[in-house]
C-alpha positions as CSV (number, residue, x, y, z in Angstrom):
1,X,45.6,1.1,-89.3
2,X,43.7,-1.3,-91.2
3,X,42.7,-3.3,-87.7
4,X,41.3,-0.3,-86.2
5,X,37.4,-1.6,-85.1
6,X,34.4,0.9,-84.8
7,X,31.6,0.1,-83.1
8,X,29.4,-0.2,-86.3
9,X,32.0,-3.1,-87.9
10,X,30.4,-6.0,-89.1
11,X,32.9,-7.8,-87.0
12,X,30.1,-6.4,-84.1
13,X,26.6,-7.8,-85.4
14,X,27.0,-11.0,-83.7
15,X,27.9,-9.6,-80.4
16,X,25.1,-6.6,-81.6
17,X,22.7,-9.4,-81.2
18,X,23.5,-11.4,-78.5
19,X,23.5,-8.0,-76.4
20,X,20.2,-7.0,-77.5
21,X,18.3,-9.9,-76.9
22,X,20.4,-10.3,-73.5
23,X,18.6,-6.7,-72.6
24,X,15.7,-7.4,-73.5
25,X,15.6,-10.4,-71.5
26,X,17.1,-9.0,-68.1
27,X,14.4,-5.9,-68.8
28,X,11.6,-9.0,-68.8
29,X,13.1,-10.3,-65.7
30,X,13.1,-6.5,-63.9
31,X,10.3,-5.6,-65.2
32,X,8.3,-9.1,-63.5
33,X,10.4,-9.1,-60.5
34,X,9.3,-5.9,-59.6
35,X,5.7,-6.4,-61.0
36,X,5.6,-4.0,-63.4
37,X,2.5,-3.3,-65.0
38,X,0.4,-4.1,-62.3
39,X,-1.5,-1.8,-59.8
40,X,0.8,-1.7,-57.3
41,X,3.8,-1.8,-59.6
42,X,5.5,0.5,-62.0
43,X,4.8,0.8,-65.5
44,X,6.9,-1.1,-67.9
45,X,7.9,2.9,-69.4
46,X,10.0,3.2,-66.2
47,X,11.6,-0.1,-66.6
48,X,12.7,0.2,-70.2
49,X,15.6,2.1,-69.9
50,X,17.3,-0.4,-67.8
51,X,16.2,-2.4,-70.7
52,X,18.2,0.3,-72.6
53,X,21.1,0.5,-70.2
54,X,21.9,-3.0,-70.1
55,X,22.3,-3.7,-73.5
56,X,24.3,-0.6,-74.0
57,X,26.8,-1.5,-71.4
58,X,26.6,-5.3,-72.8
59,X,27.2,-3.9,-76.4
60,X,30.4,-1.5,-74.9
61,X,31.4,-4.4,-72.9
62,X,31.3,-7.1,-76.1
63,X,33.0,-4.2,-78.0
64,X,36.0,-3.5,-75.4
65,X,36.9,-7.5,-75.7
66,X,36.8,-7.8,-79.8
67,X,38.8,-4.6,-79.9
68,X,41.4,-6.0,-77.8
69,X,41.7,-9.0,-79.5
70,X,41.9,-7.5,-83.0
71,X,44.6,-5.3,-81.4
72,X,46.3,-8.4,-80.4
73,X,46.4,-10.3,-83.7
């Protein structure tokens, strides 16, 4: 199947990028909402993974909808 899509396609670099810099903005955002960093806070090494985790499921989530719209064509 010649419209079979892996994750690493170059049909994913745009949505590659838009999910990365979409985690690491809503790991800035946890990170200050919960005042990481600070004394009383945690330190920005505990907040990374969600970081991590949001652009991962952002990425999966980008991937899932190109898929099924190569499928569809």
């Amino acid at each position: 199947m010649a419209d079979d899509l892996s994750l690493f396609d170059k049909r994913m670099r745009g949505p590659a990028g838009v999910a990365v810099a979409a985690g690491v903005i809503l790991g800035l955002l946890t990170g200050y909402t919960v005042g990481a960093g600070t004394p009383d806070g945690p330190s920005w090494a505990l907040v990374a993974p969600f970081a991590l985790l949001a652009t991962v499921f952002l990425y999966l989530g980008a991937y899932r909808n190109l898929s099924k719209r190569v499928k569809n064509q």
